[in-house]
KEVEX-24448 format. One line per 8 residues: number of its first residue (from 1); their letters; for each residue x, y, z of N, C-alpha, C. Coordinates in Angstrom, 3 decimals. Layout:
<recs>
NUM = A = X Y Z X Y Z X Y Z | ...
</recs>
This chain:
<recs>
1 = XXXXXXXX = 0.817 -1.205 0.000 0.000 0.000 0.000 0.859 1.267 0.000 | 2.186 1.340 0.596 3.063 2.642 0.389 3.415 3.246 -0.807 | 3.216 2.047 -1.892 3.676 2.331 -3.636 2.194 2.843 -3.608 | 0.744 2.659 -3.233 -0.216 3.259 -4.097 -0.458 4.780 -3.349 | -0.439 4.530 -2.281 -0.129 6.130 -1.174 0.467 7.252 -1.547 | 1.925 6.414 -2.560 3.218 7.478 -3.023 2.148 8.108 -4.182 | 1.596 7.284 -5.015 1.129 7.245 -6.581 0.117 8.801 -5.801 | -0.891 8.360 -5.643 -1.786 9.143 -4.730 -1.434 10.661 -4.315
9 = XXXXXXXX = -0.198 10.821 -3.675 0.305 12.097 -2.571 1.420 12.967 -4.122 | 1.641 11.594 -5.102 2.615 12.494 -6.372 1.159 13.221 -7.262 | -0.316 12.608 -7.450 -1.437 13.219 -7.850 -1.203 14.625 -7.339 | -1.706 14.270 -6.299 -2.188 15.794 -5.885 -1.532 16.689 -5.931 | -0.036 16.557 -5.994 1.355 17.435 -5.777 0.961 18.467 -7.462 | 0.852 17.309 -8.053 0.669 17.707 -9.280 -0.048 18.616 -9.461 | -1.540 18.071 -9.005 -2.637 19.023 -9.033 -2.323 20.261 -7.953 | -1.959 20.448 -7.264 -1.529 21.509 -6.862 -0.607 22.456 -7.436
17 = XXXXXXXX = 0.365 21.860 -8.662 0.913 22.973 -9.299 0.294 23.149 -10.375 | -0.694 22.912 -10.729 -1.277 23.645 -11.598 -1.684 24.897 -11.797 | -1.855 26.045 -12.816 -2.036 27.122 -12.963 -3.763 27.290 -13.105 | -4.552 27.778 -12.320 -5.881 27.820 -12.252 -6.005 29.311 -12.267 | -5.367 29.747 -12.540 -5.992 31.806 -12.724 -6.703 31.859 -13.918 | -7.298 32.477 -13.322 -8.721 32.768 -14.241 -9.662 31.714 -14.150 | -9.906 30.624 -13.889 -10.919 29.332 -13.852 -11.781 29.544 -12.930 | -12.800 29.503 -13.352 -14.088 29.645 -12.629 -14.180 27.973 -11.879
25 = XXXXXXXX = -14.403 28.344 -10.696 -15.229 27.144 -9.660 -15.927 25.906 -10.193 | -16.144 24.883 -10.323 -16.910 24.245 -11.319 -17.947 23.195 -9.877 | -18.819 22.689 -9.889 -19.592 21.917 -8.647 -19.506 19.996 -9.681 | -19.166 20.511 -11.202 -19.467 19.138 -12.172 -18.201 19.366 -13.017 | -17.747 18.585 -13.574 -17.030 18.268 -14.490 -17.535 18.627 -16.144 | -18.556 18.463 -16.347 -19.424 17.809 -17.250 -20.892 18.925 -17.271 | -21.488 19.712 -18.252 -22.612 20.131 -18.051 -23.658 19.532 -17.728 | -24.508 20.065 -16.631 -25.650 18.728 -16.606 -27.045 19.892 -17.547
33 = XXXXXXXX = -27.805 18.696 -17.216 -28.910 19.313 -18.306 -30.103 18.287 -17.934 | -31.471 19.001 -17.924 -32.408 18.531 -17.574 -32.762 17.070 -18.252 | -32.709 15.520 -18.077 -33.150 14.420 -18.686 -34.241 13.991 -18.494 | -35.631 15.057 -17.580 -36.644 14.758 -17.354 -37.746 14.924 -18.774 | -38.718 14.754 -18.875 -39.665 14.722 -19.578 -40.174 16.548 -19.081 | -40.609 16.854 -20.060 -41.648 18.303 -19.324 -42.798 18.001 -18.801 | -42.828 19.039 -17.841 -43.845 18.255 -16.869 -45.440 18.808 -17.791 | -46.071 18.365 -18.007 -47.534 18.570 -18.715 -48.231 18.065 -17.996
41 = XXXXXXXX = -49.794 18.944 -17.784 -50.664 18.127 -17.393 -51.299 17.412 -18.272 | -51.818 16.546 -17.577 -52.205 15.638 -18.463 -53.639 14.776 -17.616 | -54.908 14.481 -18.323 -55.738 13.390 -17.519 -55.530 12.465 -16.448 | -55.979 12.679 -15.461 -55.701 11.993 -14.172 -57.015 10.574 -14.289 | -56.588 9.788 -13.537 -57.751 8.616 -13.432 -59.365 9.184 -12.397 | -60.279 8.486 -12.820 -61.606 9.139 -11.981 -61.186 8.726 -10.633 | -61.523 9.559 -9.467 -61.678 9.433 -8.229 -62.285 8.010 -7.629 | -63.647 7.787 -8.156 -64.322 6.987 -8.168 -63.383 5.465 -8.496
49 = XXXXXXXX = -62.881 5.406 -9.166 -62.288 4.402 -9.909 -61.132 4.195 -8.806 | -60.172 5.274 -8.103 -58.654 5.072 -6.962 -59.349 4.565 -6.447 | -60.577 4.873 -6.017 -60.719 4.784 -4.070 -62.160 3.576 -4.039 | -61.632 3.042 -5.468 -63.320 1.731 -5.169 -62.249 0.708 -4.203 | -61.132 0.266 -4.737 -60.471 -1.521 -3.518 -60.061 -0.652 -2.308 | -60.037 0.951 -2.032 -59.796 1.233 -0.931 -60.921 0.800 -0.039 | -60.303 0.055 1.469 -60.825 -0.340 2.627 -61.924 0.474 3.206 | -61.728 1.869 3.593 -63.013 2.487 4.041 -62.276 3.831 3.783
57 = XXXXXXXX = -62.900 4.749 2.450 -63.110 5.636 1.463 -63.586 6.465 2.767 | -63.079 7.738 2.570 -63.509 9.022 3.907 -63.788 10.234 2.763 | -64.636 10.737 2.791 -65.238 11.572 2.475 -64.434 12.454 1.059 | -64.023 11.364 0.016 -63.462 11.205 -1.275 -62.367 11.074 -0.924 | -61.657 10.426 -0.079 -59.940 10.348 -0.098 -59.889 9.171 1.035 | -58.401 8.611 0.936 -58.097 7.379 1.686 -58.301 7.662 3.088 | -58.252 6.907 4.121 -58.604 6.810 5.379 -57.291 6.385 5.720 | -56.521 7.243 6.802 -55.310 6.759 7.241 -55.314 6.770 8.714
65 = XXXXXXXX = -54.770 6.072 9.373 -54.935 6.090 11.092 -54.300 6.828 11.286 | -54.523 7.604 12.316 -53.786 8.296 13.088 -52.399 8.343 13.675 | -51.042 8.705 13.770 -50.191 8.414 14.471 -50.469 7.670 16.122 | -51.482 8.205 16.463 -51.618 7.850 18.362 -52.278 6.136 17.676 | -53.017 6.247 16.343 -53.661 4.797 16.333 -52.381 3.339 16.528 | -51.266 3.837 15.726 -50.185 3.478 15.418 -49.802 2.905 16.288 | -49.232 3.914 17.284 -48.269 3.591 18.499 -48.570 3.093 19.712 | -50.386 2.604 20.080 -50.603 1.755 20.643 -50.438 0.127 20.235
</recs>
């Protein structure tokens, strides 16, 4: 491991003499760029249709217990 340590500590030596005036800060190497889809709306499914195999439907939306239901 002292030969890959040396390899390692001669890197950085290096990178430390490098001339960086003028170089702006960088956070990436590499430009990033959005690979998402655009967000569009788009038709949602009927209400009626989510909440029919739901267990017990509350007044158009799921029924969730309570934290205090929980932790007894």
């Amino acid at each position: 491991m002292t030969g890959e340590l040396s390899g390692i500590l001669e890197h950085v030596d290096r990178i430390g003499n490098l001339d960086l005036e003028g170089v702006e800060p960088t956070s990436h190497v590499v430009e990033l760029e959005n690979v998402l889809r655009p967000d569009e709306p788009r038709p949602s499914w009927p209400r009626e249709a989510v909440l029919a195999p739901a267990p017990e439907p509350v007044d158009g939306a799921f029924r969730v217990p309570s934290p205090q239901a929980a932790e007894s």
